[in-house]
TILOBA-899070 format. One line per 8 residues: number of its first residue (from 1); for each residue x, y, z of C-alpha. Coordinates in nm, 2 decimals. Layout:
<sites>
NUM	X:Y:Z  ... $
</sites>
This chain:
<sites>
1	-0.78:-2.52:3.12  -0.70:-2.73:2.80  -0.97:-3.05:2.75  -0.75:-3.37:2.67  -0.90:-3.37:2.29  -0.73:-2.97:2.27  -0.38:-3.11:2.40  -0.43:-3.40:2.17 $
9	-0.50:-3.18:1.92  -0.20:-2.93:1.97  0.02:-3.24:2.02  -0.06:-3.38:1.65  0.01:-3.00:1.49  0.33:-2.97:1.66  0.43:-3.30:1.55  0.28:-3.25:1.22 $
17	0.44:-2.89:1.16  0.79:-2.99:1.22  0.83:-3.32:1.05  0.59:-3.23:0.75  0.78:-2.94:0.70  1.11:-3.11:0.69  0.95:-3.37:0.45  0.88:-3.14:0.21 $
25	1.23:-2.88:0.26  1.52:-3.21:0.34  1.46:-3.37:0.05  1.50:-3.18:-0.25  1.78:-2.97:-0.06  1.96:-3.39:0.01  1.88:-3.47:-0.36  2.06:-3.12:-0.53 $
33	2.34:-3.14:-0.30  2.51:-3.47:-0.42  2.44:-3.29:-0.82  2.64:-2.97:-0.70  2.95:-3.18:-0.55  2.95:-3.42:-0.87  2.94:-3.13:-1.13  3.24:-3.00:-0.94 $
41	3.46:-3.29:-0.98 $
</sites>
């Protein structure tokens, strides 16, 4: 049986995996796309 600290814990690297991981990869990829469509036209 998960302690309340352990499902806090799992709770915090869940939430922590998904949006610090789309932090770090939505970015850049949102900043290069404008670039690509502007050296198009």
């Amino acid at each position: 049986m998960l302690s309340a600290r352990n499902i806090a814990a799992l709770g915090f690297m869940t939430f922590a995996m998904y949006l610090g991981a789309g932090n770090l990869i939505f970015p850049p990829f949102l900043a290069i796309k404008p670039v690509s469509i502007s050296l198009r036209a």
